[in-house]
C-alpha positions in Angstrom: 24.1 -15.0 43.7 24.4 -19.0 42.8 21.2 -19.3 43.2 19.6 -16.7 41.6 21.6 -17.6 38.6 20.7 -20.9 39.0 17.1 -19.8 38.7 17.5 -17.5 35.5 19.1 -20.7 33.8 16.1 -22.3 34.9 13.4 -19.6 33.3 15.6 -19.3 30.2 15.1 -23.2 29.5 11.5 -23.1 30.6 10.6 -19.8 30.7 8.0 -20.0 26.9 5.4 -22.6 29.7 5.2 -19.6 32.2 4.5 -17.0 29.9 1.8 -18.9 28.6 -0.1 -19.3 31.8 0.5 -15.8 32.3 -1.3 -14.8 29.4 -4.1 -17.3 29.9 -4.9 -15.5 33.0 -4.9 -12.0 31.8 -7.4 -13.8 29.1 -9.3 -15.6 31.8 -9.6 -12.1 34.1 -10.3 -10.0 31.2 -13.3 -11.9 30.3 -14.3 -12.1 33.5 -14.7 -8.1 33.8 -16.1 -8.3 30.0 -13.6 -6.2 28.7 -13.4 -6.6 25.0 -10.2 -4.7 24.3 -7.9 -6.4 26.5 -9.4 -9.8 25.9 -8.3 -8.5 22.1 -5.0 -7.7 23.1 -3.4 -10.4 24.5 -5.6 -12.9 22.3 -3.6 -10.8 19.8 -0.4 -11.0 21.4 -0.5 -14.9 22.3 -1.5 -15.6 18.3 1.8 -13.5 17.7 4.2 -14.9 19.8 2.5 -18.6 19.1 3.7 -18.1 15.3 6.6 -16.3 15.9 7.8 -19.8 18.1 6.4 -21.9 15.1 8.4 -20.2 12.5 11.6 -20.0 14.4 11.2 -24.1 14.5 10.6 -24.1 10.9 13.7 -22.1 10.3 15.7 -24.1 12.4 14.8 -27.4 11.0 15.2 -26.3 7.3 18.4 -23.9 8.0 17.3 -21.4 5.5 19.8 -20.4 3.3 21.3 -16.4 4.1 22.4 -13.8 1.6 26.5 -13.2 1.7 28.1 -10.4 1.9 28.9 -8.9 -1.8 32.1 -9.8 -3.4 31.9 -10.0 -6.8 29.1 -8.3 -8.1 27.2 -8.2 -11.5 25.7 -5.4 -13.3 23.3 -5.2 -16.8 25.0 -3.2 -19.7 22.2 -1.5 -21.9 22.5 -4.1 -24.3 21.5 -6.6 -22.1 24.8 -8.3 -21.2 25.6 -8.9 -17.4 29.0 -8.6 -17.2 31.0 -9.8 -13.4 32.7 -6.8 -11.6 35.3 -7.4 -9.0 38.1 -5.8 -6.8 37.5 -3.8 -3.6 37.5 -0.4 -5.6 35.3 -1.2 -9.0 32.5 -3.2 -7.2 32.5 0.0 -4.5 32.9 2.1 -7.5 29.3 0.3 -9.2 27.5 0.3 -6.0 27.9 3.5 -5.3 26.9 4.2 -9.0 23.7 2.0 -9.3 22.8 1.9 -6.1 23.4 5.4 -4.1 24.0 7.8 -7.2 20.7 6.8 -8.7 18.0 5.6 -5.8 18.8 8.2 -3.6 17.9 10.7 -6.2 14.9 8.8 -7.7 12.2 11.5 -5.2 13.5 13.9 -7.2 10.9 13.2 -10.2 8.4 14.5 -7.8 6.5 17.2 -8.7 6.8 19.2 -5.4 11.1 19.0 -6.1 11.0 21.0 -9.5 9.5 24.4 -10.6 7.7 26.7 -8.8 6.6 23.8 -6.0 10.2 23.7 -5.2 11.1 27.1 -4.5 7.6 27.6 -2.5 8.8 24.6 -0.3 12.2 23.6 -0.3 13.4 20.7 0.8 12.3 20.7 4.8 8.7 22.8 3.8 9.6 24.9 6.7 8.6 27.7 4.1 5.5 30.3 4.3 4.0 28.1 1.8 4.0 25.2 4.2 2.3 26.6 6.8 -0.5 28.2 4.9 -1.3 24.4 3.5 -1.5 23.1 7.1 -3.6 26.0 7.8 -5.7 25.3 5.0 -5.3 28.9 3.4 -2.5 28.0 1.0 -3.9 29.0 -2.6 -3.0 26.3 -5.5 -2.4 26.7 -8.4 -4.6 25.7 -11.3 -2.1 23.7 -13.3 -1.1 21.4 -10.2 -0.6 18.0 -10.3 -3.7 16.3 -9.1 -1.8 13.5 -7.1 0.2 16.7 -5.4 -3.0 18.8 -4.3 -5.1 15.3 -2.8 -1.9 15.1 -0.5 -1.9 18.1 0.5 -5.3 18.8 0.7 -5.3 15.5 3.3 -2.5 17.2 4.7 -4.8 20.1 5.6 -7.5 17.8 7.0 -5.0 15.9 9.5 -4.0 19.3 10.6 -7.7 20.0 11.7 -8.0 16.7 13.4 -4.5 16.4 15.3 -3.3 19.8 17.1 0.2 21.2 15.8 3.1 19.5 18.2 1.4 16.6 19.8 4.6 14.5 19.3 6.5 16.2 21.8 10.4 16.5 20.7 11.4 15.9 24.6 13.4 13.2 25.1 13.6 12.1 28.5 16.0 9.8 30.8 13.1 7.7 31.6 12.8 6.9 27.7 16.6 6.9 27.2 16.4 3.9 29.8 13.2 2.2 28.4 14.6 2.5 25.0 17.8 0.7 25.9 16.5 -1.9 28.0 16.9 -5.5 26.9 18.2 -4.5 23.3 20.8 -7.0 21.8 24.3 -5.6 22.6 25.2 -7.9 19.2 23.5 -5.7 16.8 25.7 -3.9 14.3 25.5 -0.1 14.4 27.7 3.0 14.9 30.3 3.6 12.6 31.7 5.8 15.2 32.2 2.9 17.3 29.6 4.0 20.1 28.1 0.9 19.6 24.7 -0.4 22.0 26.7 -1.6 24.7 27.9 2.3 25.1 24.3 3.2 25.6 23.4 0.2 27.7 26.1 0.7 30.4 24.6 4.4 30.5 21.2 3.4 31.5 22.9 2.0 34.7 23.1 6.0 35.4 20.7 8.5 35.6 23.4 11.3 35.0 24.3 9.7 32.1 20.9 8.7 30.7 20.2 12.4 31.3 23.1 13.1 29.1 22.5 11.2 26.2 18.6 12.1 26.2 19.9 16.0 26.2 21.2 15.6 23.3 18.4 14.3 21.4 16.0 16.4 22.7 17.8 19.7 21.7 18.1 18.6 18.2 14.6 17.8 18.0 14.3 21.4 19.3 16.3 23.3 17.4 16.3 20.7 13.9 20.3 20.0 13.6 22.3 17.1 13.3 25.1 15.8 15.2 28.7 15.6 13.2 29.2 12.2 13.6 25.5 11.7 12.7 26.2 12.5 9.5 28.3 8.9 8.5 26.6 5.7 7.7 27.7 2.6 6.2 25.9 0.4 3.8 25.6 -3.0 4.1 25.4 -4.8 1.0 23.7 -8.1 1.2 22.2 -10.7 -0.6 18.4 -10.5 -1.2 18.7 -14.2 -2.9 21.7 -16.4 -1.5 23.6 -16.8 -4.9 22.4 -13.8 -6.5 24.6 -10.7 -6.8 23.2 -8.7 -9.3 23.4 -4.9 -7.9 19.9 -4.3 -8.7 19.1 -7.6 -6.5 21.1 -6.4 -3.5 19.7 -5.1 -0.4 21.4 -1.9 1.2 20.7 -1.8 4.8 22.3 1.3 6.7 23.7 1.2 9.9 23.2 4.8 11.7 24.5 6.3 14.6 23.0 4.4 17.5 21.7 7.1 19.3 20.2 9.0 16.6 18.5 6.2 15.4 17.1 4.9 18.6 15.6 9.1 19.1 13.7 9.2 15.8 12.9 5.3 16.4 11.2 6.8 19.5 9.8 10.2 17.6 8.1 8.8 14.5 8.0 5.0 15.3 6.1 5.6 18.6 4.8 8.8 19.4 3.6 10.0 16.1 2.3 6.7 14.9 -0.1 6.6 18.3 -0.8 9.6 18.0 -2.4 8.8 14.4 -3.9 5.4 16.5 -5.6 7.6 19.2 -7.1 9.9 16.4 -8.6 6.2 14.7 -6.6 7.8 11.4 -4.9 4.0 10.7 -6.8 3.0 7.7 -7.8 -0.9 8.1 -6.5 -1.1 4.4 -2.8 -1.3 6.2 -2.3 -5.1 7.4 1.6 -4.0 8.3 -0.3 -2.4 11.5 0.2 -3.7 15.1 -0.9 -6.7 16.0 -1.7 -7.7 12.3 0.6 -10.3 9.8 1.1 -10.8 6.3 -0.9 -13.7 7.2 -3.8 -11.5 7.3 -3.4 -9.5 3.9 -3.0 -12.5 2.2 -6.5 -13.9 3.9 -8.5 -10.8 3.3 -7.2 -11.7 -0.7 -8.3 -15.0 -1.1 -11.6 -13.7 1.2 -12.1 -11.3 -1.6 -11.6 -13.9 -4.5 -14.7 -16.0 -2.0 -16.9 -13.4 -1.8 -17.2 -12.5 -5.4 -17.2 -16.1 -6.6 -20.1 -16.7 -4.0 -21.7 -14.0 -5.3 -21.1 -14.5 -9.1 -20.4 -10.6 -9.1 -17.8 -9.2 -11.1 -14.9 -7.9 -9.2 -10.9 -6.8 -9.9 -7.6 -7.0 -8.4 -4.5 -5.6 -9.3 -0.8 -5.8 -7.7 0.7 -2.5 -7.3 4.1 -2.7 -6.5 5.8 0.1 -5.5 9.4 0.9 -6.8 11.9 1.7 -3.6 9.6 2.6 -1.4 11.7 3.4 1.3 14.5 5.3 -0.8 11.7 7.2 -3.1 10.2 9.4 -0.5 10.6 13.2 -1.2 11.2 14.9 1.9 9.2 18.2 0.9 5.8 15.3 1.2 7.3 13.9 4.1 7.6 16.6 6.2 4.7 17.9 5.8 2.8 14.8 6.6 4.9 14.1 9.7 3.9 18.0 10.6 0.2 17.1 9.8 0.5 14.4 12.2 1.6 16.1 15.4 5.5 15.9 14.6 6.9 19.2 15.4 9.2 20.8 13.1 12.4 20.9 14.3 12.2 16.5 15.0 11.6 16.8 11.2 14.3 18.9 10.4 16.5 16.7 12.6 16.1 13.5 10.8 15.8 15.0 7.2 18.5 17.1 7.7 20.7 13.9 8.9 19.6 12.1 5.7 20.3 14.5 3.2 24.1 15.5 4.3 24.7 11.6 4.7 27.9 10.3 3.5 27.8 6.7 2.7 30.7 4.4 3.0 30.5 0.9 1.9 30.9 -2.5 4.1 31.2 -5.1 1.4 32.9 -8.8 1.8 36.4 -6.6 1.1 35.2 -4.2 4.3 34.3 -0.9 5.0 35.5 1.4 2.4 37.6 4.4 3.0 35.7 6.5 0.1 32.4 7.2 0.6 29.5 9.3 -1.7 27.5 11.9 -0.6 24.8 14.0 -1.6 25.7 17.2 -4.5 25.4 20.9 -3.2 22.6 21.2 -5.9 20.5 18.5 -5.2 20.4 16.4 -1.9 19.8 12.5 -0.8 16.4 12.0 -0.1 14.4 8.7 1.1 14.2 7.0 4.7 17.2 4.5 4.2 16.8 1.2 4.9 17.9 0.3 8.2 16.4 3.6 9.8 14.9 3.4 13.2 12.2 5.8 11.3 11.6 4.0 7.9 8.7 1.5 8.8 6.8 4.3 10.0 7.9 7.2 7.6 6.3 5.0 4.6 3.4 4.2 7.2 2.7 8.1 7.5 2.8 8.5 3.7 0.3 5.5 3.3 -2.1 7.0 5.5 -2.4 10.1 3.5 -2.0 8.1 0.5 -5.2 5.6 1.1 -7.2 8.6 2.6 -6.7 10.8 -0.7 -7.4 7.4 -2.4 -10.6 6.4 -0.6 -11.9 9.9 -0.9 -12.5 9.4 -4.9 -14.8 6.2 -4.1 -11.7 3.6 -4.9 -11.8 0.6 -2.9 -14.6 -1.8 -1.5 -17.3 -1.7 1.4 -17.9 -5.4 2.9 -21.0 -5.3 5.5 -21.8 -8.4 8.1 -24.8 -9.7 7.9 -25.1 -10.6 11.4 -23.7 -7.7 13.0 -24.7 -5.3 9.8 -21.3 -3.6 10.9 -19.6 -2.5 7.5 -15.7 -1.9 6.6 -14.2 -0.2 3.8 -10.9 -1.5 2.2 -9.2 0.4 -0.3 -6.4 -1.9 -0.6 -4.8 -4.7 0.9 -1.3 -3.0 2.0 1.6 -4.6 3.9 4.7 -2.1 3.6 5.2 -2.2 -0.2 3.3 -4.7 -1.3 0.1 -3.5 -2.6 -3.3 -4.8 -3.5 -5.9 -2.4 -5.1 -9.4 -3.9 -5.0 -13.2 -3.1 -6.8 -16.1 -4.9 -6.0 -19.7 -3.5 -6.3 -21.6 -5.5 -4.0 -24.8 -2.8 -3.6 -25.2 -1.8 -7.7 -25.0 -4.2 -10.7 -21.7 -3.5 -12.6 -20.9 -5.6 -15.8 -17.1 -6.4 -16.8 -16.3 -2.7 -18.5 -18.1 -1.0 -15.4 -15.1 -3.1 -13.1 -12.7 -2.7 -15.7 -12.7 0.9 -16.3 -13.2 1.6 -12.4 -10.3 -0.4 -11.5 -8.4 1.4 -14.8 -9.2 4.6 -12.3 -8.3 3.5 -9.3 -4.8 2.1 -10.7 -4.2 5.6 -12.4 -5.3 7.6 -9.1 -3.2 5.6 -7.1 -0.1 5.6 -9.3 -0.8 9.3 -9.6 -0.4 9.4 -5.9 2.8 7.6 -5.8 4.2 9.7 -8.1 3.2 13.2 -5.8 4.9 11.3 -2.9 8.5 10.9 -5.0 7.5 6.8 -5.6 6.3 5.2 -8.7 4.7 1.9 -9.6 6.9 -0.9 -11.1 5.3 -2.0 -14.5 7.4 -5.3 -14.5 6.2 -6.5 -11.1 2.5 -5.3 -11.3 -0.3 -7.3 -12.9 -4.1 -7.6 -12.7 -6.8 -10.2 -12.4 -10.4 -9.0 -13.9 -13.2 -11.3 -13.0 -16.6 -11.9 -14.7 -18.8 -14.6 -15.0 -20.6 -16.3 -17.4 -23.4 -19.1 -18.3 -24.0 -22.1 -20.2 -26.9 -23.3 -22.0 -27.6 -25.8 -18.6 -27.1 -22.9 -16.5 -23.4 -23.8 -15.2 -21.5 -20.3 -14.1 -17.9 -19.9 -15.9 -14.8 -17.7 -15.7 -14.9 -15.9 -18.6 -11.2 -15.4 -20.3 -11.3 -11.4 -19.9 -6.9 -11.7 -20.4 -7.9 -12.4 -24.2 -9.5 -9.2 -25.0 -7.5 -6.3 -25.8 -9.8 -3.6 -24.5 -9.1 -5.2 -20.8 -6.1 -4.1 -20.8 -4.1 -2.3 -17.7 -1.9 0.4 -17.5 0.1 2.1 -14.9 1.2 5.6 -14.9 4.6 6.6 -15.2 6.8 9.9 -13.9 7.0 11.5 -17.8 2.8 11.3 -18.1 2.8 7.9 -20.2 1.4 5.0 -19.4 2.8 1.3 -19.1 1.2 -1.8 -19.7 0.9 -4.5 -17.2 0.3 -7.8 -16.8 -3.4 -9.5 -17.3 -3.5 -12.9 -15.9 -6.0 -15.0 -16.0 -8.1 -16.3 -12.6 -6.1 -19.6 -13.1 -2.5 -18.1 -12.6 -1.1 -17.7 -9.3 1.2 -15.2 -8.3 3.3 -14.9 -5.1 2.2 -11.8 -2.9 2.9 -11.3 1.0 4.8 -15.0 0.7 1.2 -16.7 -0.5 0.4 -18.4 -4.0 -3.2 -17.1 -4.8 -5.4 -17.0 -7.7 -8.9 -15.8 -8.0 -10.4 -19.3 -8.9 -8.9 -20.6 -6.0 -6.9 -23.4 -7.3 -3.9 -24.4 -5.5 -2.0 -26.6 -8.1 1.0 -24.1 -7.9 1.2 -23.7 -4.4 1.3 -27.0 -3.5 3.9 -28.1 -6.3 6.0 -24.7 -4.7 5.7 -26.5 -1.5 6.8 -29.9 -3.2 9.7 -28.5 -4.1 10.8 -27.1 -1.1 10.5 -30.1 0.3 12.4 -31.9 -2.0 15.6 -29.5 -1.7 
């Protein structure tokens, strides 16, 4: 026993130069059989876990700052004022006014959760209605929203391609164990104090693992949730270290451990490969395994290069979406989870779970005793932050979302030249962050041809948004339009398209009216996916951001 502990000291210290030679050999033996797929694997997984080490360094050595746990908290009158709100019960009192009364609700403004769309599909679209649209004989109506029938209608087409209940709702001991295996008995979960260690001790027995796994799988059978399920606390924490405004605060949940970790399992795994096995991830989504921001933000300033090679007019605009997580209605939801294998009663499970939720608070003062809940009339919606189904809840809706999108023409096709292979990108998508892109590289387009095909594809995607219970953020979003022009000598210029008032941008909003955006010119750089770009390529603000990093 001494010395096998000695020797797990020894691989903890120096384990990082073993791994690597492992992986150099299943590089070395997987070109040796010429097989391109694993070679792409673990070259993927190596350039992975090389920046992963790189960045923990960086990290360390700087000691980035970390948001607090809310204490005194400020909040924006309507006049503009931002007045300091303190005391255990007034800044649970706000939060739970701001924060859970309003977000929560925000998926209502979908058209599916009003009128005639709401009593054809509920809440759970286990409804007649439902089932004919997955079918593809459900008959819609003629004043529909648009964004609403190109959801469903991909919806349909999923349901042709993937067979009903692929994602089988069984939960075995075997996955019970896998699950728990080498999780951190540290993280915070529970609030009925079956926290992981519980579920880790259990794995030591099959009886047990047998146990828990029962219970999963019968409500992914039978689409209930367990009693204690039905609690969750919300962590309020700083987005910025020294900034408490509410509307800057990050909610994280903590869920029931084992109810997270089973629809972790259900849509984070099984339903997400199935959509990888049916080649349904779109390449427009860089928040896909074995991709990085790293890579969004390269296939940007790749885009800027290729249409400044090419002196042909091209446009980019930031879509940010409001609340993703929190503004997903759960009529869309379930019916794209359906289309994609999931079988109804895992849907109901988790959606059901959501909607009864009954939020405490855990705040610098503690967990609250109070709590808010949904209203008998109209329920929480959303994923919540901190779900074990989140990540790949708002994956499923952008799948639908870029195929509905690419299937009006949006987007771009890039072709190699060497290979004469060709890819089409409709965006440039990591989680929320959003880049909708048009370049015309096989017709000649002049700058009101871009600019009134971008104008569509922001409308079409906003439109789309909307359907799903999201909405584009006017304040954050902003556009680039990028033309060319020459002098007398034949020298190519950026023409100044953020001048003219017929290049404007506009974004739709939930009451049919439009917002203006931002129209920047190719010099200004904005921050996306952690990068300072700008389509002339300049890096003036970037490095003078990295200056003063340094100098703090």
């Amino acid at each position: 026993l001494k010395h096998a502990k000695s020797k797990c000291k020894y691989f903890r210290k120096h384990g990082g130069r073993y791994r690597r030679t492992h992986l150099n050999n299943r590089l070395s033996a997987a070109r040796d059989r010429r097989d391109e797929e694993t070679e792409k694997r673990v070259l993927d997984i190596i350039r992975l876990e090389k920046e992963r080490s790189r960045w923990r360094r960086y990290k360390h050595a700087t000691g980035k700052p970390r948001g607090r746990s809310a204490r005194i908290v400020q909040a924006t009158e309507s006049d503009g004022r931002v007045v300091d709100i303190e005391g255990q019960e007034t800044v649970e009192d706000a939060i739970w006014d701001r924060i859970h009364r309003q977000h929560f609700y925000c998926s209502e403004a979908a058209p599916i959760c009003s009128g005639d769309l709401r009593g054809e599909f509920g809440y759970m679209t286990n409804t007649p209605a439902a089932r004919e649209v997955l079918q593809g004989t459900y008959l819609f109506p003629p004043n529909m929203h648009e964004g609403t029938r190109d959801i469903l209608e991909e919806c349909t087409r999923l349901r042709s391609i993937i067979p009903a209940n692929s994602a089988s709702g069984v939960y075995t001991p075997e996955n019970f164990q896998n699950s728990w295996t080498g999780v951190n008995e540290r993280v915070s979960s529970s609030p009925s104090t079956r926290h992981f260690g519980h579920y880790i001790a259990a794995t030591r027995s099959y009886l047990l693992s047998q146990l828990h796994s029962l219970v999963i799988s019968i409500a992914n059978k039978w689409g209930f949730a367990l009693e204690r399920w039905l609690r969750g606390v919300s962590c309020m924490l700083e987005k910025k270290p020294g900034v408490s405004l509410i509307e800057k605060l990050r909610a994280i949940v903590l869920l029931e451990a084992d109810y997270n970790k089973g629809i972790k399992e259900m849509f984070g795994m099984r339903m997400l490969t199935i959509a990888r096995q049916h080649g349904l991830m779109p390449e427009s989504i860089f928040s896909e395994r074995g991709r990085t921001a790293d890579d969004g933000g390269l296939a940007k300033v790749l885009f800027y290069d290729i249409s400044r090679q090419a002196r042909v007019p091209a446009s980019l605009t930031s879509a940010d979406a409001k609340n993703c997580f929190d503004s997903i209605a759960h009529a869309i939801a379930s019916i794209i989870f359906q289309s994609l294998g999931v079988t109804p009663g895992s849907t109901e499970s988790m959606l059901e779970t959501i909607q009864n939720m009954k939020y405490f608070l855990r705040t610098a003062y503690g967990d609250s005793r109070r709590c808010a809940g949904s209203r008998i009339e109209v329920k929480f919606q959303g994923m919540c932050q901190g779900s074990g189904a989140a990540s790949a809840g708002w994956c499923a809706v952008s799948i639908v979302i870029v195929r509905a999108h690419e299937r009006k023409g949006h987007g771009a096709t890039f072709a190699c030249p060497v290979s004469n292979r060709s890819i089409k990108l409709a965006a440039i998508m990591f989680v929320d962050d959003t880049d909708l892109i048009h370049i015309n590289l096989a017709a000649e387009e002049d700058v009101d041809d871009v600019h009134h095909a971008m104008q569509e594809s922001i409308s079409n995607w906003g439109e789309l948004l909307i359907a799903s219970g999201g909405s584009l953020n006017p304040d954050k979003c902003f556009a680039y339009l990028i033309s060319y022009w020459w002098t007398a000598q034949g020298k190519w210029r950026y023409a100044t398209n953020e001048d003219k008032e017929e290049h404007g941008f506009h974004v739709p909003l939930h009451d049919s009216n439009y917002a203006p955006i931002r129209h920047l010119g190719v010099d200004k750089a904005e921050e996306t996916l952690g990068i300072l770009s700008c389509p002339s390529g300049k890096q003036t603000e970037a490095i003078r951001k990295m200056q003063d990093k340094a100098d703090e």
